[in-house]
Structure formats: C-alpha cells, structure tokens
C-alpha positions in Angstrom: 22.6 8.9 -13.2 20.5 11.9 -14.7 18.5 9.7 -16.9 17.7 7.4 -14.5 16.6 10.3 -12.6 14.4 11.7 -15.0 12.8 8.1 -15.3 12.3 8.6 -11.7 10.7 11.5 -11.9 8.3 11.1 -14.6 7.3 7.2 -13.0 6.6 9.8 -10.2 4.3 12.2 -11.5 1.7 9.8 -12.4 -0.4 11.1 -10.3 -0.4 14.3 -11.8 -2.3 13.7 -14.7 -4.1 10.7 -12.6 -7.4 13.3 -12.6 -7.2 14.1 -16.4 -6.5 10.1 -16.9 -9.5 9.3 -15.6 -12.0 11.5 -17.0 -11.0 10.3 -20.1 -11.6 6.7 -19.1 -15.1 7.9 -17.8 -15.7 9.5 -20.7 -15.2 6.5 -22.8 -17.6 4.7 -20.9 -14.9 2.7 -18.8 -16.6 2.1 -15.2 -14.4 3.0 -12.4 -14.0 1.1 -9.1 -12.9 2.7 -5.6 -11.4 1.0 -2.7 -9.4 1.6 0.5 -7.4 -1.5 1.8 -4.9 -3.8 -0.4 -8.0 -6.7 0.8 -10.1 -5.5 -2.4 -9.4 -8.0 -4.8 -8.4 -5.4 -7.7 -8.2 -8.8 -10.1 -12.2 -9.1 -10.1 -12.4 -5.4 -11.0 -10.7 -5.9 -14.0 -11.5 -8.9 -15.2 -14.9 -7.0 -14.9 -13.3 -4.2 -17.5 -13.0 -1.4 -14.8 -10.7 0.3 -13.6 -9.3 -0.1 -9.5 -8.3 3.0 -8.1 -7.2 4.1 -4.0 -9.5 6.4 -2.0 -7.3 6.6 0.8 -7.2 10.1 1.6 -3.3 11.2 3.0 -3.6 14.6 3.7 -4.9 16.5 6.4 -7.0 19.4 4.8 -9.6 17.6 4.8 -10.0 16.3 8.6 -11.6 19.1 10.1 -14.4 19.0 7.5 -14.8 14.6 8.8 -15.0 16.2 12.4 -18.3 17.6 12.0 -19.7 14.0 11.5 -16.7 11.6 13.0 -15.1 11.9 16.3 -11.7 13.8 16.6 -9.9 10.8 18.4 -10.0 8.9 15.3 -7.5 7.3 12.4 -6.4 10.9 10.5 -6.5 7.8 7.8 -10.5 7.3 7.8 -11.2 11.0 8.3 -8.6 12.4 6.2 -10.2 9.6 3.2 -13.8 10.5 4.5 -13.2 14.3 4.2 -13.0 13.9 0.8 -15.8 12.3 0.1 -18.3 14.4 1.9 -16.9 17.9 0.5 -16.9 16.3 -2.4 -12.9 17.5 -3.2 -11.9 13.5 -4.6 -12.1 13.5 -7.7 -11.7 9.9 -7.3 -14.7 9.5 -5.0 -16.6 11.5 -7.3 -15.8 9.4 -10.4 -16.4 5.6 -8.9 -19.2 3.6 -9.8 -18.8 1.8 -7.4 -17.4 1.9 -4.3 -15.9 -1.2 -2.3 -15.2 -1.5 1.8 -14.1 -4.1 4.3 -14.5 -4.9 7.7 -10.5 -4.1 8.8 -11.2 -1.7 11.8 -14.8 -1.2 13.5 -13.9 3.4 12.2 -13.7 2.0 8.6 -16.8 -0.1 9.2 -18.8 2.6 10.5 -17.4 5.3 7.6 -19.0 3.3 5.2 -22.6 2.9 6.5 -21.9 7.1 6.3 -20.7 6.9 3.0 -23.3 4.2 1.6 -26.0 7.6 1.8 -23.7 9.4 -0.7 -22.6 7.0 -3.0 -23.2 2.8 -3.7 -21.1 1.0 -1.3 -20.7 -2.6 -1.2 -18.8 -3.9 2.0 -16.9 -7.3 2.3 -17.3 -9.1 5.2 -13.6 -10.0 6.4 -12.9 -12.7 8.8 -11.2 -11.7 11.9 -8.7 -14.8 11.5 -6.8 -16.0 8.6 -5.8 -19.3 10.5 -8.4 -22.1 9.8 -9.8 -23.2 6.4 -13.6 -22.1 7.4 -11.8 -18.5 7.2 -10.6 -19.0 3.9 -13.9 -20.2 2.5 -15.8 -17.5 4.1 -13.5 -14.9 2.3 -14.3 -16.9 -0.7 -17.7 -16.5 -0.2 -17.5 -12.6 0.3 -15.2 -12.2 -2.9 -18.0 -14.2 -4.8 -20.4 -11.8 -3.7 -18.6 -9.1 -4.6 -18.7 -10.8 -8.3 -22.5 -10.3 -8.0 -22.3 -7.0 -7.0 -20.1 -5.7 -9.7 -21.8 -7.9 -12.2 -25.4 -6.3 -11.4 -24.2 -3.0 -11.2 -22.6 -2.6 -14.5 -24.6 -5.3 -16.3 -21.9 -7.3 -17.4 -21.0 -11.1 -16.5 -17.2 -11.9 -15.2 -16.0 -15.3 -16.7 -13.4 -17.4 -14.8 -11.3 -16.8 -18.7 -11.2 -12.9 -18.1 -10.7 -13.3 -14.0 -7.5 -16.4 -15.0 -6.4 -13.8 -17.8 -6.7 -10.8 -14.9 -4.8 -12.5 -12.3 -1.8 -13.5 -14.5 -1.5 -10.1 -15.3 -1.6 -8.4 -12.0 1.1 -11.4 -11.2 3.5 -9.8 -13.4 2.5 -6.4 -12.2 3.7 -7.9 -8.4 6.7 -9.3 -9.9 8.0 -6.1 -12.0 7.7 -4.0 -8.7 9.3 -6.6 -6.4 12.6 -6.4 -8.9 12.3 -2.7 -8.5 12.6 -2.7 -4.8 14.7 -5.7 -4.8 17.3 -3.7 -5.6 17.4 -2.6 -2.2 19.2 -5.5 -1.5 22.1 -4.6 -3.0 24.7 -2.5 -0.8 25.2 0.5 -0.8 21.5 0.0 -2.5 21.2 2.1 -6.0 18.5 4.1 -4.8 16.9 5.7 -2.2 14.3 5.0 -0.5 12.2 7.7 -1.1 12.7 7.3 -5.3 11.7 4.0 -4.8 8.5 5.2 -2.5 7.4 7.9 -4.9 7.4 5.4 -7.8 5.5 2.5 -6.0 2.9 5.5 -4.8 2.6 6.7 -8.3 2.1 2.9 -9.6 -1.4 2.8 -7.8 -2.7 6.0 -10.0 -0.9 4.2 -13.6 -4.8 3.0 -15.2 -2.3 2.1 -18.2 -0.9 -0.8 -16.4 0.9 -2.4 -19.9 2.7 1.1 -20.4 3.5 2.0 -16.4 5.5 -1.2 -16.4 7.2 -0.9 -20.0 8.5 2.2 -18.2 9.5 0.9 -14.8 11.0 -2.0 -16.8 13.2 0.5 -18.4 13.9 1.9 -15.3 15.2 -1.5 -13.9 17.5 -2.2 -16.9 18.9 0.8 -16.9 20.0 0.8 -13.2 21.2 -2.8 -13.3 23.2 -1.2 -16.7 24.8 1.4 -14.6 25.5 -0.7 -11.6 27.7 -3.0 -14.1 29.1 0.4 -15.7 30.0 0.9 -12.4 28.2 4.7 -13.1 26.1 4.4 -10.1 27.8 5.5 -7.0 25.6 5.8 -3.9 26.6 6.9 0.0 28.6 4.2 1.5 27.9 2.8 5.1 24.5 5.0 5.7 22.3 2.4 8.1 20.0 0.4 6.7 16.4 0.7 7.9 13.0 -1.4 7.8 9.8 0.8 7.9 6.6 -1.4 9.0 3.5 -0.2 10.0 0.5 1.8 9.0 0.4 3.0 4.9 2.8 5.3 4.2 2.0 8.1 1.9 0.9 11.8 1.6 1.6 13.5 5.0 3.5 10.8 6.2 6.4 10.8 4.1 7.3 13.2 6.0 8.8 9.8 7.7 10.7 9.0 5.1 12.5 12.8 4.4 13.4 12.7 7.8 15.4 9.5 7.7 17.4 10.3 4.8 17.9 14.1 6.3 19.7 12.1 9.5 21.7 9.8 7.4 19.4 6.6 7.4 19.4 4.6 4.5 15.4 3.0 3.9 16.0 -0.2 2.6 12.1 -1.9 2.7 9.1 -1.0 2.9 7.0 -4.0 4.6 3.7 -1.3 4.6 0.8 -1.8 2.2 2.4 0.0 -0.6 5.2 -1.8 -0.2 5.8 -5.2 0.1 3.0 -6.4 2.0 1.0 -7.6 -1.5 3.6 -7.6 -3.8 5.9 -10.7 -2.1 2.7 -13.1 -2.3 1.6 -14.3 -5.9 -2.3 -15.6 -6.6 -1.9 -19.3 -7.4 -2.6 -19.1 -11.2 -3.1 -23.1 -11.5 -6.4 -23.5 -9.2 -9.8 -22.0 -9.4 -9.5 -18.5 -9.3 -11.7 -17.4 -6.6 -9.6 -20.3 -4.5 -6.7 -19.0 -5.5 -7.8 -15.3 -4.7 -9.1 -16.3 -1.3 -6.0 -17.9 -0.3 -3.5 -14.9 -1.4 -5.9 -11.9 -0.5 -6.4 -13.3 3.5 -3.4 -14.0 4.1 -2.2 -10.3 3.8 -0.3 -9.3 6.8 -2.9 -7.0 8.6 -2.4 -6.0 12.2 -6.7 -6.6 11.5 -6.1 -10.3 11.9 -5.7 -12.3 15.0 -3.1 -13.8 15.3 -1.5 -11.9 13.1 1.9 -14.4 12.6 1.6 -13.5 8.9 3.3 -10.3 9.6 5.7 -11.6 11.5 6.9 -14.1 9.6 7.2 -11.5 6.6 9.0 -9.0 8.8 11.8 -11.6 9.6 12.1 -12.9 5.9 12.4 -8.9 4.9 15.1 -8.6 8.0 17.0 -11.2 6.5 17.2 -10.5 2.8 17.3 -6.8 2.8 20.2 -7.1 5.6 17.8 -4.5 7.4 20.3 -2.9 10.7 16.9 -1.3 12.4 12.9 -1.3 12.4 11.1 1.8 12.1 7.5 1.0 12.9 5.3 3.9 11.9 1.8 4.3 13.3 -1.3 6.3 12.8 -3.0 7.7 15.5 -5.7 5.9 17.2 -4.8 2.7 14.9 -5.1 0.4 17.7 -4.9 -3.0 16.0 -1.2 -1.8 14.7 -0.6 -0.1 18.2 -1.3 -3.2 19.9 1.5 -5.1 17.8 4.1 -2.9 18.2 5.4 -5.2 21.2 5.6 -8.4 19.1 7.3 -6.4 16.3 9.9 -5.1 18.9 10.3 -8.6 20.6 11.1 -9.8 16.4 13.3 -6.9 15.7 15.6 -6.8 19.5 15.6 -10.0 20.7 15.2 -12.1 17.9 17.4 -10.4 15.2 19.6 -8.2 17.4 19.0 -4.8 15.8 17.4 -1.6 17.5 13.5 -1.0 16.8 11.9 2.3 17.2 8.0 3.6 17.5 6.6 6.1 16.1 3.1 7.2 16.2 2.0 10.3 14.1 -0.7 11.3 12.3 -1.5 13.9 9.2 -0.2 17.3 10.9 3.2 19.2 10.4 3.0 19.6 13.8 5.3 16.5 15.3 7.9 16.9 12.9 10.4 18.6 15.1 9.8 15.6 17.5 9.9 13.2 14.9 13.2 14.4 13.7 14.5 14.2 17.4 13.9 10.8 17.5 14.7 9.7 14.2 18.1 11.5 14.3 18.7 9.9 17.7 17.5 6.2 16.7 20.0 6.6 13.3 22.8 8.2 15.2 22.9 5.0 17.5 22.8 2.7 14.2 25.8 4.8 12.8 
C-alpha cells in the first residue's frame, strides 16, 4: 500500500504548486478564467484556450476583512471567497481575466455587483427552475452570452469544433474520477474517504488536465492490482456514510477527520466536488450549447425549485454505494440547502430506512468539539 500512498499524496499536493502553475501559464500568454459554482460551463472556457480555475474561498482568515463591507450573518462561503478578493491575498483572483458569476443565492448575487468594481465580472442569469423546456433555453441563451463575453474579451472566436473537441474531453475527465470514487462501492472500500476527497480537491487546481489523469489513472490500476493481489486490507465493518450538502473543502474537512476519528467509513460524496457533476455526462451527439444547457441545469442545486434532481441522485447514490447513514453538511446562513434538509431526511429515514444527521457549521475551529459530539454519537448508533 505505500505506493499507492505516495500516489495519494502527490495527486494531493496539486495544489501546492497550483500558484507557481499558473504564473507560468500567465506568463505564456494563456488567459485565465475564474468562477465559483460547478454551473460555469468550464467546456466554453477551454474550448476558448483558457484556463478554468475555483475562487471559492474555504478558509476563514479572510472573513473578518468581508465584514467591513458584507454583513456578519452571511455564507462563511461568499465572505470567506470575497475576503480574498478585496485584500487582494488570491492569487487566483488576482491572475483571472476574467471572472464569471451566477445567480445561485441572492449573497452571491450581490458579491459580484462588489466585485465587478475591482475586477471584469460577467454574471449568468440562472433560472430559478430546471423543470420546463423555456428553462432550458433560457440557460442556453445565458451560456451563449457568455460565448460573447469571453470571445470579446480575449479577441478570439470559439468554434462549435474546439467547444465538441472540449466537451469530449472534460467527458473523460467525469468518467476517470467517477471510477476513482467508484471504488467506494466496493466493501470494505479500498480507500478512505478523505484520500479520495483530497485527490478530487486537488483535481480542480491540475491546469495539466492530460497529465493529472495519466496519474490518477495509475492510481486506479494500481488499487484494482492490489485489491486482486489481495494486498489491500482495509477496516472491516466501519459504517458506511453519505455526505450531502454544501461544498466541502478547506475548513470544513474538518467534517470529514471527524468521521473517520469516530469510526465512520465516508463512502460518497454527493456535494459539488463530489459527485454532483461528475455522474451526468454532456450529450456529445447534439449541438453543443444544447447539449451543455441540458447537463449544466440540471445540476442538483438546493438553488432550484423543485429541486427533485437532488433527490433523485441521493437515492441512486444510497443505493449503489450501499450508504448505512446521511450526513448532510450545511453552511451557515445557506438557506436554500437549510430549507431541504427535511426532504433529504424524509429520503434518507423513511424512504431508505437508515439514520440522517444535520449538521450546520461554518469556517471556525470553534464547533469542533460539538461536531465531534454529534458525529461520534450519530456513528456510534450506526455501529
């Protein structure tokens, strides 16, 4: 297991030469692309040439710097990400050419009529509802201006070749990480959660995509190697847990040390760098804004209502990862996810059988000896 380990480890640190990656990219003229929410159609950016990257900000230094112009009783999420961007400390931030929003939450909306004075913001327009086909062709419209907008700002022209050519390849880039996780499935699963977390994390700051998944292909074979050697030999009979929810990431993994200190075993992650975009392919055989319309909207965001995407994703995931509890993890003040935490209860108790628990944290150390409490508790009863 040591080498698979150190594959572990290195697909890990990504991020830590994530900084020094991109400067060379600026450097070579390569125009960069921020966003915050999985509904940024990453395909368009690089069938534009650029380069996608998160400005999500996960920590909570920077919050009390957001407070002097956003109010305290808001997502740590939006502060912690527009902290950054004000001190000027994200390096990320600082190196986009552009930087893309969307309407999810009305805190998000309002952060980027802030941020629009510091840097060029362009804003998509989401529909609250994912149901009827005027939604979809509305998002269709808003990914098509977003075309525009990329094409005037870096004076290029994005042809439905390089967008078809894009979206095949982020395809396989779904597909490589979904056999990654999938292994989950397996029981007792071959790794835990939180190896599996820190490589899916570190995937998002990877601007070598073809090399990032020669290396977690490597990783793959060489697990499925040792599971047939049988060299592989994980805990036996440790409960096997669901986390849904807000993103998970930074501070909050403080989630996912917790559960593995009391014993759990974190089989799935449904949240946005999980499996919420990776289990739905783009349709590579229609026209490609179609096809991106149709996969990007129907994302599984407590921001639409009705929301039964999610639902019906959480009780597929149940199913197949043989989940034995629901750990649904929310920010504070995230009141669309709040507000769902009954029907994802109702799912996980009465319509699977299996114990659901709620959690609502935000960036500071400060809960952990509560959340441990809990989390000890909720796996103790699964045991």
């Amino acid at each position: 297991m040591q080498h698979i380990d150190s594959m572990i480890q290195a697909l890990a640190k990504t991020r830590d030469s994530a900084i020094a990656d991109l400067q060379q990219l600026k450097d070579a003229g390569t125009k960069i692309v921020g966003a915050y929410c999985l509904f940024a159609p990453i395909e368009l950016i690089a069938a534009a040439g650029a380069v996608p990257v998160s400005l999500c900000g996960m920590t909570n230094d920077p919050i009390i710097h957001a407070e002097k112009h956003l109010p305290r009783n808001l997502c740590p999420l939006i502060k912690s990400s527009y902290g950054y961007a004000v001190t000027g400390t994200c390096p990320y931030f600082y190196y986009s050419d552009l930087v893309v929003g969307e309407t999810t939450c009305d805190g998000k909306k309002k952060m980027f009529e802030l941020l629009a004075k510091i840097a060029p913001v362009h804003v998509m327009r989401l529909p609250q509802a994912n149901d009827r086909p005027e939604d979809v062709q509305a998002w269709k419209q808003e990914i098509i201006r977003l075309k525009d907008r990329i094409e005037q700002e870096f004076n290029l022209i994005i042809t439905d070749d390089t967008l078809r050519q894009a979206i095949k390849e982020k395809n396989e880039e779904r597909r490589v990480y979904r056999e990654l996780y999938g292994l989950s499935k397996l029981t007792p699963p071959p790794l835990r959660g939180s190896q599996v977390h820190r490589v899916l994390y570190g995937s998002g700051y990877a601007f070598d995509k073809t090399a990032q998944l020669t290396k977690v292909r490597s990783l793959i074979d060489a697990i499925k190697d040792a599971c047939n050697r049988g060299e592989i030999h994980s805990p036996v009979g440790r409960p096997r847990i669901l986390i849904t929810g807000c993103p998970i990431g930074g501070a909050t993994e403080k989630i996912i040390t917790l559960i593995e200190e009391s014993g759990g075993e974190i089989v799935c992650f449904e949240n946005c760098g999980g499996a919420k975009d990776r289990e739905f392919l783009v349709d590579e055989t229609i026209d490609p804004y179609d096809a991106l319309a149709q996969k990007y909207i129907r994302l599984a965001c407590s921001c639409m209502s009705p929301n039964n995407s999610r639902i019906e994703l959480l009780s597929r995931l149940i199913d197949e990862y043989r989940a034995q509890g629901v750990i649904d993890v929310v920010l504070h003040a995230c009141h669309t996810y709040n507000m769902e935490t009954w029907r994802v209860k109702e799912l996980a108790q009465k319509d699977k059988g299996i114990p659901y628990l709620h959690l609502e944290t935000d960036y500071s150390p400060g809960d952990e000896g509560q959340l441990r409490t809990r989390i000890s508790a909720f796996v103790e009863m699964l045991s």
